[in-house]
C-alpha positions as a printed Julia matrix, in Angstrom:
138×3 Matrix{Float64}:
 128.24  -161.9   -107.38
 124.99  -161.28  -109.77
 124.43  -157.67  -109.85
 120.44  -157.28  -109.57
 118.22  -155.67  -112.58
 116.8   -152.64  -112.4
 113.63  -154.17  -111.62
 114.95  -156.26  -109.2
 115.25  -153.07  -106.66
 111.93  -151.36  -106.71
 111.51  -147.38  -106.55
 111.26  -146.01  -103.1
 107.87  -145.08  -102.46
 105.77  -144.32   -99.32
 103.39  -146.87   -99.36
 106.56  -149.23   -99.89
 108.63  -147.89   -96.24
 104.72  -148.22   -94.86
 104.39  -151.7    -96.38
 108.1   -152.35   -94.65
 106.93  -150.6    -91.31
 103.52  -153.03   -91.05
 105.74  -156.12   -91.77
 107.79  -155.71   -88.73
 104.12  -155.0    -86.57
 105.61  -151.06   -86.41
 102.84  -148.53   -86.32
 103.01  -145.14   -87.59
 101.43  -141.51   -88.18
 100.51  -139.98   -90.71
 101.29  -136.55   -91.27
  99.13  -134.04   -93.45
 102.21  -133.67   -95.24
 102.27  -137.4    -96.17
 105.02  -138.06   -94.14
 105.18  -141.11   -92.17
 106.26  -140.73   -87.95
 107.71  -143.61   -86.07
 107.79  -143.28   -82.41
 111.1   -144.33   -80.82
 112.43  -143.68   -77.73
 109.85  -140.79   -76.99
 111.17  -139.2    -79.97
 109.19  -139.24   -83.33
 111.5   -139.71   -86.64
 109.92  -138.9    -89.54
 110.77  -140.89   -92.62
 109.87  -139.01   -96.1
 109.91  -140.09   -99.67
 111.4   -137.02  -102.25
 112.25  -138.35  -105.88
 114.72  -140.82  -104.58
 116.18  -140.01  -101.53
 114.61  -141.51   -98.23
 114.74  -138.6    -95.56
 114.46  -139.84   -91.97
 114.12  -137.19   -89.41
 113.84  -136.0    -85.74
 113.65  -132.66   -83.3
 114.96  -133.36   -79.81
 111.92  -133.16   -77.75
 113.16  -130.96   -75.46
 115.08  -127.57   -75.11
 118.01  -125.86   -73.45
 118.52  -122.41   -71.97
 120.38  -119.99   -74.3
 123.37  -120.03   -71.61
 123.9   -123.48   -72.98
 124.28  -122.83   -76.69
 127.99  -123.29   -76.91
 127.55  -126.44   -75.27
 125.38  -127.31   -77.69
 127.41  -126.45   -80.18
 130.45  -128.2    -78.97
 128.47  -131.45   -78.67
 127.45  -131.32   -82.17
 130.8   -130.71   -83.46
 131.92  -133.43   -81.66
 129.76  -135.32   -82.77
 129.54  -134.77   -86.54
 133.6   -135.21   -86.45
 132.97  -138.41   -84.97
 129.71  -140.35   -86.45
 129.2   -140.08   -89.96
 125.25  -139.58   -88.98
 122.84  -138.18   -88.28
 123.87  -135.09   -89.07
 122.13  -132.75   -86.72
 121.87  -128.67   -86.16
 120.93  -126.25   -83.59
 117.68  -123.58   -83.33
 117.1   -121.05   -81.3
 113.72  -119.79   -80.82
 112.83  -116.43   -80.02
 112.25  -117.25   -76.07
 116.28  -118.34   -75.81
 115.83  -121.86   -76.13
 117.89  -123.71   -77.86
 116.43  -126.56   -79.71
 118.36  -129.35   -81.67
 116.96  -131.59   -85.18
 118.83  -134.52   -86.91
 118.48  -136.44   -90.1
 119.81  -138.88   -91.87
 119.47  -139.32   -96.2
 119.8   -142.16   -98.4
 119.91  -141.95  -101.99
 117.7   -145.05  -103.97
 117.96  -143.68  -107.42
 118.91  -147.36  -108.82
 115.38  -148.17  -106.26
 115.85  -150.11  -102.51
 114.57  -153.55  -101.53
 112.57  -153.91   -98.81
 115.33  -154.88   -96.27
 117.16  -151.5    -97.5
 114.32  -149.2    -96.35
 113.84  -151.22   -93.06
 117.5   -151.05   -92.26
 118.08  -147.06   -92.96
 114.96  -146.75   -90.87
 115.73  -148.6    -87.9
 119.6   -147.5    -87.93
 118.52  -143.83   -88.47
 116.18  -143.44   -85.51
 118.87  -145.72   -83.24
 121.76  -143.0    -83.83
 119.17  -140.09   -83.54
 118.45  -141.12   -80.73
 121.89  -141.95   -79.54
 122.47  -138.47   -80.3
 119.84  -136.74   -78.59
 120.67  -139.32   -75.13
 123.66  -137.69   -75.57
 122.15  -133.58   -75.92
 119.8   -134.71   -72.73
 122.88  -134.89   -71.14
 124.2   -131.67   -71.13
């Protein structure tokens, strides 16, 4: 096995996960922030580009009473001991409710080819989303 040149694996760069988002006919948002939003599910992941790392984030779209809290926090438990990602976290705002966020990083310092950036995306906002089917449920 040939292992690829450095400039065989471009840097990560936003226009690049764009450029990989248009190829596959996937349109997006653009945030003031310049991060990129892919709806999926109903839920919008946003994917962001710091240095080298490839952020791809969510917040569950809905909320849960306060009384539910420790269910919430027994479902993420649960779930971080069992999935290796997203790794996810609880709010509470000051009404009660309880919101919940995940993410999922991936480091490209050595840079990621196209098909790198289009799997982490599509795998990140599948188990996100797995994860907040599963919060819905409580």
């Amino acid at each position: 096995m040939q292992v690829p040149e450095e400039s065989d694996t471009p840097p990560l760069s936003v226009q690049r996960v764009r450029r990989v988002l248009s190829a596959r006919q996937i349109e997006y948002l653009t945030a003031e922030s310049g991060d990129t939003g892919v709806e999926f599910d109903e839920v919008t992941c946003w994917i962001s580009v710091g240095a080298d790392v490839l952020t791809i984030r969510a917040d569950w779209p809905g909320t849960l009473p306060i009384e539910r809290l420790e269910d919430v926090r027994t479902l993420l438990r649960r779930w971080h001991a069992e999935h290796y990602w997203p790794t996810a976290s609880f709010g509470v705002r000051d009404d009660g409710s309880v919101t919940v966020s995940a993410q999922c990083a991936y480091d490209f310092e050595s840079g990621a080819a196209d098909r790198q950036i289009d799997s982490a995306a599509a795998m990140s906002c599948a188990k996100i989303n797995e994860l907040f089917r599963e919060v819905s449920g409580l």
